[in-house]
N, C-alpha and C positions, 0 to 999 in steps of 0.2 A: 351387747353382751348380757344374755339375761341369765349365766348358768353362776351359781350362787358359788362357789370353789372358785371359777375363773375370775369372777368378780374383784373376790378376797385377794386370790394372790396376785393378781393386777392391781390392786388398790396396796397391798404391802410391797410392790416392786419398787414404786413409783414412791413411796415414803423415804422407802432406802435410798433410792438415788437420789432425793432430797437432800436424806442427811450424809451423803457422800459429796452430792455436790457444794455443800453447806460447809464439810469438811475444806473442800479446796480451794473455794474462797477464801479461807483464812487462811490458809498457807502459800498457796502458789501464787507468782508473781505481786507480792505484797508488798505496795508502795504508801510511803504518805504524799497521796497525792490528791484526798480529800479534802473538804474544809478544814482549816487551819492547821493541813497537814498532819487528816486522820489518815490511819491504813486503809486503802483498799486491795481487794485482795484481784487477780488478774486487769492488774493496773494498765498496762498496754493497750488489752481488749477493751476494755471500759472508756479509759479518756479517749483513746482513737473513735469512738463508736460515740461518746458523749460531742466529741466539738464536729464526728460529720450531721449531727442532729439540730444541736444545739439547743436553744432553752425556748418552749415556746408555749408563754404564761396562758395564751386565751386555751389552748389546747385543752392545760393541764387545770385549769380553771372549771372547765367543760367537765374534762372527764370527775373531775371532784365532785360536785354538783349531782351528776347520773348516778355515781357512786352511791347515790339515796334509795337507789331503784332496787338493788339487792337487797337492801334493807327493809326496804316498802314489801318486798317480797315475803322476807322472815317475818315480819309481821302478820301477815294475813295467813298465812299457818300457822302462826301463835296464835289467831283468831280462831281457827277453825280446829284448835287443838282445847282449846278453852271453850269452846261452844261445845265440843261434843262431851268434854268433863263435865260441866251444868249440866246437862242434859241427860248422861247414864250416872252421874253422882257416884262416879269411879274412874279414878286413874286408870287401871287394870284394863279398862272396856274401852278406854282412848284407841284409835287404829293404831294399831303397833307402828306400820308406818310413820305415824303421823309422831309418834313420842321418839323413835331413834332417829327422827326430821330435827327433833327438838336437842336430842343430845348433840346432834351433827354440828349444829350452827353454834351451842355452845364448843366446842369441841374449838372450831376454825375460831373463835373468838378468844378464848384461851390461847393460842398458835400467836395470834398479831398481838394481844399482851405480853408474850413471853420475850416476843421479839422487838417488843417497845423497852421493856425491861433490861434484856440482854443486847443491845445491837451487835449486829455485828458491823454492821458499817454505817455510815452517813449520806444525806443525799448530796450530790453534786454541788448545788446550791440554797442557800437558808432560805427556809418559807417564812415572811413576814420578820426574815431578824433572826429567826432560830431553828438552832441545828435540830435536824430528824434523823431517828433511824430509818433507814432506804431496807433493808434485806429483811425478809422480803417487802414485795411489793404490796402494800394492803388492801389495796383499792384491788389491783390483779386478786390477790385469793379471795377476797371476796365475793367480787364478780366470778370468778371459774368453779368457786364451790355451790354456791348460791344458785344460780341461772342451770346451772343441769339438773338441780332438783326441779326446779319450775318444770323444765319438761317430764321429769319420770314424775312426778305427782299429777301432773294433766294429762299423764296416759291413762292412771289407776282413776279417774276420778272424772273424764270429760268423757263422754259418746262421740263428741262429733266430731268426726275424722279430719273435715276443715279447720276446724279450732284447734285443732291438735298440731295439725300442719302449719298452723300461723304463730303457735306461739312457740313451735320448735325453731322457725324460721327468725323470729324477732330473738330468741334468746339469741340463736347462732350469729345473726349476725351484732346483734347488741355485744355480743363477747368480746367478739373479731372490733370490731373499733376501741371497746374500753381497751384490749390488750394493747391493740398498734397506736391508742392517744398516749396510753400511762410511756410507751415504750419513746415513743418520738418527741414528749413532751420537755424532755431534757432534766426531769424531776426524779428520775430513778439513775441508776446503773442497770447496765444491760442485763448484767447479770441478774440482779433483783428480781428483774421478769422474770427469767428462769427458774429461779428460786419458788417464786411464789406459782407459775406452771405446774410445775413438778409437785410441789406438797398438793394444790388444790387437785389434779387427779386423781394422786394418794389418797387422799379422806374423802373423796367424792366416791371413789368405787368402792373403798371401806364399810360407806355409807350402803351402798347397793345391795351389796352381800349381804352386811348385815339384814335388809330392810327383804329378802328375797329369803332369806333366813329362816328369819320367824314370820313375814305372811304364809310362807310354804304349812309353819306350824301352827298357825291358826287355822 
C-alpha cells in the first residue's frame, strides 16, 4: 500500500478497532479469574485457550531475549538519524523519514508505558514472583511495529533487490514466530495478542502516511 490517503485511513481503522477491542475487554465476559482473582475480560475465550496452551517457560524465555532485536533495530536508526544531524548541523536537513522513524518508536514506547501504568489486565501467571500488566502484549507491539519499518526503510535506502528480498523475508518470518512464541507461551492472554495486533498496524501505517506525506513534500 504506497498511496499516502489509504495509508492513513488504514493505519486510523485499525487504532479504532484497537480502542474498540480494548473497550470489550473490559466489559464483556469479565471474570476474576486472573491472578489472585484479577478481572479478566472474555474470561471463557482466554482460560479455555490459556490451559489448551499451557505455560511454556523456555518458549517465553526465547521469545524475551529476541525481543532485544527490535530494539537493536531502533537503535541503529537512532544511529543513522544522529549521524546525518552531525553532519548537516541541522535537525531540519535530517530525512524526514528518518525523524517521523524517530517519533514513531517514541510514540509505540509511550502506548506500552501507558499500558504498564493503567493495566488493564494481568498475566496469567507471575514472572519471577510478580504480577504484570499482559494487555497489550509488549514484546508483540514491539516486534509488529518495529520489523515493518526495517523493511520500508531498506526499500528507501538499499539497491540491491536480494538484500531487500532477505530481509523482508527474515523480518516476515522473525514476526510470525515472535507472535505464535509470545501467543503459545502461556505468558499472555489470547486476547493480549490481539490487542497488541491491532494497535501495531495502527501506528505502523500511521507511520507510512505520514512518512509518504512529507517525502512526497520534499
Amino acid at each position: 500500500m504506497e498511496n499516502r490517503k489509504d495509508c492513513l485511513l488504514f493505519g486510523f481503522i485499525f487504532v479504532a478497532l484497537f480502542v474498540l477491542f480494548t473497550a470489550l475487554v473490559m466489559t464483556i465476559d469479565v471474570q476474576p479469574v486472573g491472578q489472585n482473582g484479577t478481572d479478566i475480560g472474555f474470561a471463557g475465550l482466554n482460560t479455555a485457550f490459556h490451559a489448551l496452551t499451557g505455560v511454556n517457560m523456555k518458549i517465553y524465555t526465547i521469545t524475551d531475549w529476541l525481543g532485544l532485536v527490535p530494539i537493536f533495530i531502533c537503535m541503529i536508526f537512532g544511529v543513522v538519524g544522529f549521524v546525518q544531524l552531525v553532519k548537516r548541523k541541522n535537525l531540519l536537513k535530517v530525512d524526514s523519514d528518518i525523524i517521523i522513524l524517530g517519533i514513531y518508536y517514541i510514540i509505540v514506547i509511550m502506548a506500552y508505558l501507558i499500558f504498564e501504568m493503567i493495566p488493564i489486565n494481568y498475566r496469567p501467571i507471575p514472572i519471577e514472583g510478580v504480577m504484570e500488566a499482559s494487555y497489550p502484549s509488549s514484546t508483540t507491539l514491539l516486534v509488529l511495529s518495529v520489523m515493518p519499518t526495517l523493511v520500508e526503510q531498506s526499500g528507501r535506502r538499499i539497491n540491491d533487490k536480494l538484500i531487500k528480498k532477505l530481509i523482508t523475508l527474515f523480518s516476515g518470518l522473525f514476526s510470525l514466530f515472535m507472535v505464535i512464541g509470545r501467543t503459545i507461551s502461556g505468558v499472555h492472554w489470547l486476547t493480549d495478542i490481539v490487542g497488541s495486533v491491532l494497535l501495531s498496524i495502527g501506528l505502523f501505517y500511521l507511520y507510512k502516511g505520514f512518512v509518504l506525506k512529507f517525502s512526497k513534500e520534499r
